[in-house]
N, C-alpha and C positions, 0 to 999 in steps of 0.2 A: 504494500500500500504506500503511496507518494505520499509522501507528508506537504503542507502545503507552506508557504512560506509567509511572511510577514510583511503587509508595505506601511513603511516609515518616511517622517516625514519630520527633519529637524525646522524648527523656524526662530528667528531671534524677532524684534518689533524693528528692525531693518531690512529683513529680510531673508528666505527660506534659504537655508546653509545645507542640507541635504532633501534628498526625497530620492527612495526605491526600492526595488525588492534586498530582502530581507532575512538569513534564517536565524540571526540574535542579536536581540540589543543589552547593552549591561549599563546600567546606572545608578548613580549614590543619591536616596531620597533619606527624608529624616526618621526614618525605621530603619534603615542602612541598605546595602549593597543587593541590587535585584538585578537578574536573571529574566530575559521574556523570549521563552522561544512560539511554535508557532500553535496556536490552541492554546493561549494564556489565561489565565480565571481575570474578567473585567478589574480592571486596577486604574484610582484615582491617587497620585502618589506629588508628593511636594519635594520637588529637587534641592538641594545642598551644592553650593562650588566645588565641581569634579568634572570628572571628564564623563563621557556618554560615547560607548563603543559601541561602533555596530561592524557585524560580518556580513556583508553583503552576497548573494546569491552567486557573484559570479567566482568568489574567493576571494576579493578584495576586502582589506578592512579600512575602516575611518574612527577616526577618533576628535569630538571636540570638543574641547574645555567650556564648560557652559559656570557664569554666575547665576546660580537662581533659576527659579521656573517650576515646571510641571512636566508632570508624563501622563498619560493617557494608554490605555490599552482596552481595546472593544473589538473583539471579531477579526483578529488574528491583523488589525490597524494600531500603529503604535504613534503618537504625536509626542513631541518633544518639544516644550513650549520652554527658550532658556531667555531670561534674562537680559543677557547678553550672550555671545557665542565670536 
């Protein structure tokens, strides 16, 4: 069975710093260090200054230091709302 992948979408209030497919993203909220791969339990999480990894589908990784923000996870969609980025 194919598992299905995750589409993310970083954005700072300048402007969207990533967006695409997805098979994990790792970030530091203030309960600590989360894990989202694909079929996540819905999660409303308030981000901490760290970085926010994602591994991209095609084997690429990205990494970006965010001050602040939000995560979002609903139906295998993941938003990353930073601060700054």
């Amino acid at each position: 069975m194919a598992s299905s992948n995750l589409t993310v979408e970083v954005v700072s209030p300048e402007k969207r710093v990533w967006s695409g497919e997805a098979t994990m993203v790792s970030a530091r909220t203030l309960e600590g260090d989360i894990g989202i791969l694909p079929d996540h339990a819905p999660l409303l999480g308030v981000l901490v200054d760290g970085n926010v990894s994602i591994k991209a589908v095609d084997g690429s990784s990205h990494e970006f230091a965010l001050r602040g923000g939000f995560i979002s996870v609903s139906k295998n969609r993941v938003s990353v709302l930073g601060e700054s980025a």
